[in-house]
N, C-alpha and C positions, 0 to 999 in steps of 0.2 A: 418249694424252695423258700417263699418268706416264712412258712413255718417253721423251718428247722431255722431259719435265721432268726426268731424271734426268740426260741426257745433258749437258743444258743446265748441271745442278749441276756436273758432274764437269767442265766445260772448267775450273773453280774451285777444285777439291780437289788439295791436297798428298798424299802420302802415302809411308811407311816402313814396313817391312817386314823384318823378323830377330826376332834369337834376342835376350832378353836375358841383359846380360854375365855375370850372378851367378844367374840363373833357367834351368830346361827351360821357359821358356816363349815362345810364337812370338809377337810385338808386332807389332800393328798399328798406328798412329799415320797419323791423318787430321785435317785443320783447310783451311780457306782458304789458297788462296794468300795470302791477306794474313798469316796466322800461320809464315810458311815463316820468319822469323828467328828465332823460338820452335823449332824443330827444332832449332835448331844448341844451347840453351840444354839441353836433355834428356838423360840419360843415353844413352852409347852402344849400336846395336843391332851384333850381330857380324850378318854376312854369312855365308848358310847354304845349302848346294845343296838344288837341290829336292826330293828326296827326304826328307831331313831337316823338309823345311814338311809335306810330306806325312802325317809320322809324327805329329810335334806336333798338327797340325789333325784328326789319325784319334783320336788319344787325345782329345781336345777339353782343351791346354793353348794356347789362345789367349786373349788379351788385348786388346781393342780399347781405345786410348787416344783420343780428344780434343783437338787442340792448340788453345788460344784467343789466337789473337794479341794 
């Protein structure tokens, strides 16, 4: 049952994923697709090969954000 209800969530979720610009730190950013014009309004995330997510997420410098449309 939580799986079909997770699944069901996520056909609805936005999400982003990088480094940000001024931070060692890997950003996560997730909200509704309804909040997807709020993404563009947020500081930029740079684009990071995977190995680099790897490291970040091994040290635990991640940041889960929240976007509220």
């Amino acid at each position: 049952m939580e799986k079909d209800l997770l699944e069901a969530l996520g056909q609805h979720l936005v999400w982003r994923i990088g480094r940000a610009e001024e931070e060692e730190v890997l950003v996560v950013r997730v909200g509704l697709a309804s909040a997807t014009p709020r993404f563009r309004e947020l500081p930029r995330l740079l684009n990071i090969p995977d190995a680099e997510v790897a490291r970040l997420a091994e040290e635990g410098r991640i940041r889960v954000e929240w976007v509220e449309g």
